[in-house]
C-alpha positions in Angstrom: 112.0 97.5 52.2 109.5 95.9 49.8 108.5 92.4 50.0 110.2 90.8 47.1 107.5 87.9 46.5 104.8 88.3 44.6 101.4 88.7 46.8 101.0 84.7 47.9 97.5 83.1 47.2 94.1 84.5 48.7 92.2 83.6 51.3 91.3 83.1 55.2 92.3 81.6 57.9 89.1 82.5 59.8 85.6 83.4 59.5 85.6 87.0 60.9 82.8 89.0 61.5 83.3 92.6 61.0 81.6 95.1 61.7 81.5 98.1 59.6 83.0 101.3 60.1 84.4 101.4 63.6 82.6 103.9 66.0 84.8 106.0 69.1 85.6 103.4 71.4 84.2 104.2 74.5 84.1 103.2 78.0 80.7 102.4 78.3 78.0 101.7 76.2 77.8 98.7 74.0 80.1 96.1 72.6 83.9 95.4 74.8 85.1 98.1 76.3 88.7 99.3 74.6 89.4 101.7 77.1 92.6 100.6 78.6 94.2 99.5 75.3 93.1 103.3 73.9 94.6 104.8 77.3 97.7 102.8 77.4 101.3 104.4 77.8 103.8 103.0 76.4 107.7 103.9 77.2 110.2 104.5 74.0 113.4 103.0 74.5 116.4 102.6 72.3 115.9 99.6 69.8 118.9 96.7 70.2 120.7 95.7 67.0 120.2 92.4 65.6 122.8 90.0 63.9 123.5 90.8 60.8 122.9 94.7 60.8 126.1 96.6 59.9 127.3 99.7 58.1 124.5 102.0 57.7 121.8 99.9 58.7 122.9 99.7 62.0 123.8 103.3 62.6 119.9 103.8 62.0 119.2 101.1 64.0 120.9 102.6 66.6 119.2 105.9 66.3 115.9 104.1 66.6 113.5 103.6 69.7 111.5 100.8 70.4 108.5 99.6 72.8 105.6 97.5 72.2 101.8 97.7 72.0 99.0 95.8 73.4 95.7 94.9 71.9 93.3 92.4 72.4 92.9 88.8 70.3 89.5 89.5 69.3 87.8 93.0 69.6 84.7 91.4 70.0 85.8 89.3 73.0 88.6 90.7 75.2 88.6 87.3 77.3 90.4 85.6 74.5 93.4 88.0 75.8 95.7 90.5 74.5 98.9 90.2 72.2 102.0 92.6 72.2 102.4 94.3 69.0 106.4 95.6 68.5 107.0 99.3 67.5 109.6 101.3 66.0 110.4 104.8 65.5 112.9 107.9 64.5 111.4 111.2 66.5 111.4 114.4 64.0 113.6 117.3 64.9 111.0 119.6 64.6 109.0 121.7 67.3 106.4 124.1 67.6 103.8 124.6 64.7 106.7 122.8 62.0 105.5 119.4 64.5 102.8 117.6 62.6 102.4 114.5 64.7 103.6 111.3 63.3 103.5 108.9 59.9 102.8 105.4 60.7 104.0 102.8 57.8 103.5 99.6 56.9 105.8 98.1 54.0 104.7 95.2 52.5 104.2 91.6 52.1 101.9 90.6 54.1 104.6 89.3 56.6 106.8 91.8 56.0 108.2 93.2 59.5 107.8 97.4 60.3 110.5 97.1 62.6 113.2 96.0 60.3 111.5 98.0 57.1 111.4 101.3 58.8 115.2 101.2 59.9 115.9 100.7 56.2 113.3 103.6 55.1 114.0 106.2 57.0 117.0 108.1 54.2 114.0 107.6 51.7 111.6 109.0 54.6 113.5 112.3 54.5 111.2 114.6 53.7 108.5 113.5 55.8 110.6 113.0 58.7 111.0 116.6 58.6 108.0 117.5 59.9 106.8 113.8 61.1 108.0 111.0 63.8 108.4 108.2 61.4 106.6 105.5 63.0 106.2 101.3 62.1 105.8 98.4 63.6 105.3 94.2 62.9 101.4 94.0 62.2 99.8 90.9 64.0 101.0 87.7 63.1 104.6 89.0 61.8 108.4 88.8 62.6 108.0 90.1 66.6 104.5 90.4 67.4 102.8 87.1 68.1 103.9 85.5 64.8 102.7 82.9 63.2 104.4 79.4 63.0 104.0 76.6 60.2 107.3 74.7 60.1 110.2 72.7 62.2 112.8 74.1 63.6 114.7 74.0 60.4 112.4 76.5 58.9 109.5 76.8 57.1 107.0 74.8 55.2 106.6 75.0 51.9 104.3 77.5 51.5 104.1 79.4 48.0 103.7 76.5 45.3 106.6 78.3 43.5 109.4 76.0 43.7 110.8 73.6 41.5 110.0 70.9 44.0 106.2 72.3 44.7 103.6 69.8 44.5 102.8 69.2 40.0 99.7 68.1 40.2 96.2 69.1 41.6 95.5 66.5 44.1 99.0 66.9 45.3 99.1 70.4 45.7 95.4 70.2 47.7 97.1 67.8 50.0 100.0 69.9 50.6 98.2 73.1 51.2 96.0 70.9 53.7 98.6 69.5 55.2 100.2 73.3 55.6 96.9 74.5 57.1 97.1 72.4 59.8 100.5 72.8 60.6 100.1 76.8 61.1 97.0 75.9 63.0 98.5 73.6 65.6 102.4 75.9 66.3 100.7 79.1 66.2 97.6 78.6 68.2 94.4 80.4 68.8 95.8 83.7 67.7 96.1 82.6 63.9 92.0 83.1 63.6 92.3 87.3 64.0 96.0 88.2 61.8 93.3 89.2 58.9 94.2 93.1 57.9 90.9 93.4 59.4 92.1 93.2 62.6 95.6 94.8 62.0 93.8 98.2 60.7 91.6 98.0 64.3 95.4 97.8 65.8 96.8 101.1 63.9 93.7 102.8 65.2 94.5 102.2 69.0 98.3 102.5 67.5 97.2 106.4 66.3 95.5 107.1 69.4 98.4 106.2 72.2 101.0 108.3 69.6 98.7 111.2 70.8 97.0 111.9 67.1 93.7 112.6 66.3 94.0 111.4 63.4 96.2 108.8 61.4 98.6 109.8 58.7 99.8 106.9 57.0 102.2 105.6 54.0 101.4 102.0 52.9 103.4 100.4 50.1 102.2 97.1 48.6 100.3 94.8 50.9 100.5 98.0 52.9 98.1 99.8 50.6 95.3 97.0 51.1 95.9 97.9 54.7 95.6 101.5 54.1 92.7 101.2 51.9 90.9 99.1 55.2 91.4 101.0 57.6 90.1 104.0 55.8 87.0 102.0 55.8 86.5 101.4 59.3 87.8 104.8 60.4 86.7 107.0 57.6 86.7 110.1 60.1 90.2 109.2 62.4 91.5 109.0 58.7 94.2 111.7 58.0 96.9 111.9 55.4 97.2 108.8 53.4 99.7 107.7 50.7 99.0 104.3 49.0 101.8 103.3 46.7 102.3 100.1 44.3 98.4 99.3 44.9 97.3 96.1 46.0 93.6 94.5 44.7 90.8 94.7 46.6 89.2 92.8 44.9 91.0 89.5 43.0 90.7 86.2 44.1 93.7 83.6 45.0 93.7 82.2 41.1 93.4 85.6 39.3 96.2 87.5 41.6 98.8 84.6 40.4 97.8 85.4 36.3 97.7 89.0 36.7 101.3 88.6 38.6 102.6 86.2 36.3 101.9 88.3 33.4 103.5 91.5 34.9 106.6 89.4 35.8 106.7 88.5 31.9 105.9 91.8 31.1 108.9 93.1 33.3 111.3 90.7 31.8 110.6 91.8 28.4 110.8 95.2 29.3 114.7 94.2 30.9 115.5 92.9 27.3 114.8 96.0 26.0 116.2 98.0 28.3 119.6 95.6 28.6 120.0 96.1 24.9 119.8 99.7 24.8 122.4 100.2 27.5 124.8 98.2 25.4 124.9 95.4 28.3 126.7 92.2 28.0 124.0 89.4 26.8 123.2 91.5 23.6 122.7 94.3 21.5 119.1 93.6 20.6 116.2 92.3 22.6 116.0 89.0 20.6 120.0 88.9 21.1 119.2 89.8 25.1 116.2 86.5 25.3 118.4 84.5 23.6 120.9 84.4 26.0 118.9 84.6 29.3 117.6 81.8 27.4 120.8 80.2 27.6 121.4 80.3 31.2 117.9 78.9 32.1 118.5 75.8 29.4 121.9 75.8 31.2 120.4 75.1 34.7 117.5 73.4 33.8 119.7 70.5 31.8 121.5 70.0 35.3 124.6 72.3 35.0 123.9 72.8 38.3 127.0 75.3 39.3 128.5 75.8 42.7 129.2 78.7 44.3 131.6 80.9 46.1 130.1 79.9 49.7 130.0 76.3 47.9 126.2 76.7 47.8 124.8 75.1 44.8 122.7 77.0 42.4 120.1 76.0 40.5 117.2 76.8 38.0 114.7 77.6 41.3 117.5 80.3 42.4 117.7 81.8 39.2 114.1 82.7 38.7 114.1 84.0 42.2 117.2 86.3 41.2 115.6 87.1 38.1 112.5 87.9 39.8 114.0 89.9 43.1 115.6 92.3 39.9 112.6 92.4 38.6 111.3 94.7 41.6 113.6 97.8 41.1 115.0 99.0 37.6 118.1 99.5 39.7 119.0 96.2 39.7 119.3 95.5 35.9 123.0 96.1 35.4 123.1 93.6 38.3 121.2 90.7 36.7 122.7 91.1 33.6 126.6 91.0 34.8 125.1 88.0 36.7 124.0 86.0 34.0 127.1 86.8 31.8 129.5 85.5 34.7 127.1 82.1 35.2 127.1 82.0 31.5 131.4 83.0 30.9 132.7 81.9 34.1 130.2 78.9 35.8 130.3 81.8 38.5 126.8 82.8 39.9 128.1 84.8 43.1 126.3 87.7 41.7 122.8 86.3 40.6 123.0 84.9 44.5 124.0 88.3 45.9 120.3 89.3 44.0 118.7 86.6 46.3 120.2 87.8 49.7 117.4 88.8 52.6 115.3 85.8 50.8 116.7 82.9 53.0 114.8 81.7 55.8 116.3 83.0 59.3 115.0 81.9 63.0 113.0 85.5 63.4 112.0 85.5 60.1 108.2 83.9 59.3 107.5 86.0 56.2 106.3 83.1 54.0 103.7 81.6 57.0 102.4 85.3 57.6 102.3 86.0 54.1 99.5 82.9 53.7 98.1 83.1 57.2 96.8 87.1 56.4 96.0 86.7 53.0 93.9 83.4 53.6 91.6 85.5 56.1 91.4 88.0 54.0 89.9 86.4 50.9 86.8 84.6 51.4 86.7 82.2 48.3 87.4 78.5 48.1 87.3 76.9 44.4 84.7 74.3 44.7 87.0 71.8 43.3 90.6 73.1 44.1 92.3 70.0 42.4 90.4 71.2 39.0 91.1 74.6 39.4 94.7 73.9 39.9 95.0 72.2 36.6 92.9 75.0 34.6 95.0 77.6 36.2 98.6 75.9 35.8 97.5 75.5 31.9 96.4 79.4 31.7 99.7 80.8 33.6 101.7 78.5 31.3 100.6 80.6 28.3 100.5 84.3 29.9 103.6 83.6 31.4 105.9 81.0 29.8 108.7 81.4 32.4 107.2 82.8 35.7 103.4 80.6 35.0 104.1 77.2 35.6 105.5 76.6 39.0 102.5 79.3 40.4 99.9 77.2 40.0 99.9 76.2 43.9 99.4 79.6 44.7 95.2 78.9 43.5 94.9 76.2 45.6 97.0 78.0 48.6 94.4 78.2 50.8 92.5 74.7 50.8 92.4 73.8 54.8 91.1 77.5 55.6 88.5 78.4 56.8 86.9 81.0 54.7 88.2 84.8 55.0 86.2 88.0 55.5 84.6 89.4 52.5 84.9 93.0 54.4 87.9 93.8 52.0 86.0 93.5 48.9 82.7 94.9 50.0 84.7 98.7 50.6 83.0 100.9 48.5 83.3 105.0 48.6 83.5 105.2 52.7 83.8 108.6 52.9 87.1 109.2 53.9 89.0 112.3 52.8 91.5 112.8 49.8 93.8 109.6 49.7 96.9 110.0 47.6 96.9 106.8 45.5 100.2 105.8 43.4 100.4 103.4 40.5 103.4 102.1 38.5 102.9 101.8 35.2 105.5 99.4 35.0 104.8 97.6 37.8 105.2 93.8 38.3 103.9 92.7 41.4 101.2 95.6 42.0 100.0 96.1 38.5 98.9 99.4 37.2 95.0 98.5 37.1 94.9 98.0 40.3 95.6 100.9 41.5 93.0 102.4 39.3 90.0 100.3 41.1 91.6 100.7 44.4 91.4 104.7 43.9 87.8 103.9 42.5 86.3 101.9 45.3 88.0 104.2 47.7 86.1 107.1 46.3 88.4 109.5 47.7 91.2 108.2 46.0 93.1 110.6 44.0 95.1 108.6 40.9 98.9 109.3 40.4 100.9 107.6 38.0 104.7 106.4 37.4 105.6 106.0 34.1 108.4 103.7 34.7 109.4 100.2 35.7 110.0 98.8 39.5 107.7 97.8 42.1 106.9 101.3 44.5 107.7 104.8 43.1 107.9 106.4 46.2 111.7 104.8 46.1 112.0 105.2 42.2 110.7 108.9 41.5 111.5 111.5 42.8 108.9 113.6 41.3 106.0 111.4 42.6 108.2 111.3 45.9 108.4 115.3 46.0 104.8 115.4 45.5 103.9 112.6 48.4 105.9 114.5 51.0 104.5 118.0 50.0 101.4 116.6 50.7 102.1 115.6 53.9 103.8 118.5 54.6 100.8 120.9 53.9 98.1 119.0 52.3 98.7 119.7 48.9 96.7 117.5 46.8 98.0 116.8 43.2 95.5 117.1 40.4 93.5 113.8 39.2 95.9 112.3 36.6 98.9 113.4 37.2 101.9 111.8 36.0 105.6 111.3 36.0 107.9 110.4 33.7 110.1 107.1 33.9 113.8 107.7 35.9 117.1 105.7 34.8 118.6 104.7 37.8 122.2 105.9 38.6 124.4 103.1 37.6 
């Protein structure tokens, strides 16, 4: 499971001070002593179903365990408490020497829960399972561990700047994001200062060391990778086998994440024009013919057609783009955006342009959107100087890279007025020493664009570059070549060559 948003805007929810790579905790000596959370047992147990799990889902649910974790607030100061962290797994079959320890994974976001993403993973896991426990679990801040709170009980706040109703202005959208700030402040509590990935990559280390492995082996995809790519930092020598795939920045700030991601999503939608048009599909047979009538059905919206449907749900323009953009994540989902537009379009139906937007809805357990914002605010440690100002020179500049995506993103620049600045730890990694990291990049990508992955693998030093030739957010799920190649490594360390590549696959219809 892949976070379907686009990475939210940048920066911190607390000044942290980090500390560089992480020495062996120890019992004695200087600085808190870890001990007990490094020495803790934990008892696996199997995980209970939640509502709404059926079919498949929940026969791997039901083949999953469950227990939690504890670590401390603050590894600085262990009297601001501890916090349970909850875990997943699916033990491998294997024994003996063909028993490799385990694979820890985080899947996205940020905010994206382990628990729920790994129960969806693990046919896709496969081949690593075969050798690996498959491990997860809801990083700090997320879903079942501590999480972090910004709304009423009806739900959220606003927090992405992306809807139709989001704040048009700059001083507005400051006052918004203020007025968020302090929301998620005062429901979540002291913990929100220390969800950074700072803090969550400290937590995978004492994670690795109660699973009973000297080292960690790890698959991040998407936010996961900027996790990854942290904790290789800190822990250059507990570092083991590591896969980063669909490569987030380590680098961009709030303001330049929402043009880079705007302009992918543009990119990506021409890219479904032409690849609508070649498979003879229903709005056209030729990319002009294909815009034209998306076209159509966003003029159709937007001049208040608003339709109703099935579930007598409206729909509107805001649902659209998020349909449009949810496709936009997996070539897969193609055929399904373009029969959904031509029944909205024939029929006034837009059943199947919703069905694109289901697991996107707010539910009671889920606070994706607040710990989407709380982690990336501590993580980025710039604050425009005027934020009202910047909002208007970046709503301008996404308008023109990104004529439909651009101009309800602007809030995402200004996301983080009312934090405290982040940690500049992130953006200060630089060639840590850590072994051979297997980095993948799409070159089709929309969320986690290609060049990213290129400085990631850079900066990491030890990063060796793979490349996707095709479309979709994460090729891990997409391609089976570079999948092939990811679990070979992990099944004997077999590094692929710098640059190598694989070609684009057509989904199955």
């Amino acid at each position: 499971m892949l976070a379907r948003r686009a990475i939210a805007a940048g920066a911190g929810a607390a000044a942290l001070a980090l500390i560089g790579p992480a020495a062996e905790p120890r019992a004695a000596g200087p600085g808190p002593d870890l001990s007990r959370f490094y020495q803790q047992k934990i008892a696996w147990e199997p995980c209970k179903p939640t509502e709404g799990q059926t079919g498949e889902l929940l026969d791997s649910v039901r083949e999953m365990e469950c227990s939690t974790l504890s670590v401390p607030v603050d590894y600085g100061d262990l009297g601001k408490g501890a916090i349970s962290l909850a875990l997943a797994r699916f033990r491998t079959a294997a024994h003996g020497k063909d028993r490799k320890g385990s694979v820890v994974f985080n899947f996205g976001g940020p905010g994206a829960s382990g628990v729920d993403g790994l129960a969806a993973f693990r046919a896709e896991a496969a081949g690593i399972g075969k050798h690996y426990d498959l491990v997860s679990f809801d990083p700090r801040g997320v879903a079942r561990s501590s999480p972090v709170r910004c709304g009423g009980e009806d739900g959220p706040a606003q927090l992405e700047g992306e809807s139709r109703d989001a704040p048009d202005t700059g001083p507005a959208a400051v006052a918004e994001a203020e007025r968020i700030a302090k929301a998620c402040h005062e429901k979540t509590g002291p913990v929100i200062d220390y969800v950074g990935t700072v803090h969550a990559s400290r937590d995978m280390d004492v994670l690795r060391q109660v699973l009973g492995d000297k080292k960690l082996n790890y698959l991040g995809i998407s936010y996961g990778t900027r996790l990854g790519a942290v904790y290789a930092s800190q822990f250059p020598k507990k570092t083991g086998r590591m896969a980063l795939d669909a490569v987030d920045t380590l680098q961009g700030s709030a303001e330049q994440d929402a043009l880079v991601q705007a302009k992918g999503f543009q990119q990506a939608l021409d890219a479904f024009f032409v690849g609508c048009a070649q498979q003879n599909c229903e709005l056209g047979t030729s990319p002009a013919e294909v815009r034209a009538t998306f076209e159509t059905a966003v003029a159709k919206l937007a001049d208040g057609n608003v339709v109703t449907g099935a579930d007598n749900q409206d729909f509107t323009g805001d649902d659209l783009q998020s349909a449009v953009q949810a496709a936009l994540y997996s070539q897969a989902a193609w055929p399904t955006l373009s029969a959904g537009i031509a029944a909205l379009l024939q029929e006034d139906d837009p059943t199947v342009l919703a069905s694109l937007n289901e697991g996107m809805d707010y539910a009671p357990a889920d606070n994706s959107n607040e710990a989407m914002l709380a982690i990336n605010c501590a993580d980025d440690p710039v604050r425009p100087a005027d934020p009202a100002k910047e909002f208007a020179a970046v709503q301008k500049q996404l308008t023109e890279e990104s004529p439909y995506f651009g101009p309800g993103s602007a809030g995402r620049a200004v996301a983080c007025a009312g934090w405290p600045a982040g940690t500049d730890y992130i953006r200060r990694i630089d060639h840590p020493g850590a072994p051979k990291i297997l980095v993948v990049g799409g070159k089709g990508d929309p969320a986690t664009p290609y060049p990213w992955a290129q400085d990631t693998a850079k900066r990491l030093g030890s990063g060796v570059l793979m490349t996707y030739e095709g479309e979709g957010h994460g090729a891990y799920s997409a391609s089976q070549c570079i999948r092939a190649k990811v679990d070979a490594f992990f099944a004997d360390g077999t590094v692929p060559e710098e640059g190598t590549s694989c070609p684009a696959e057509v989904p199955d219809e």
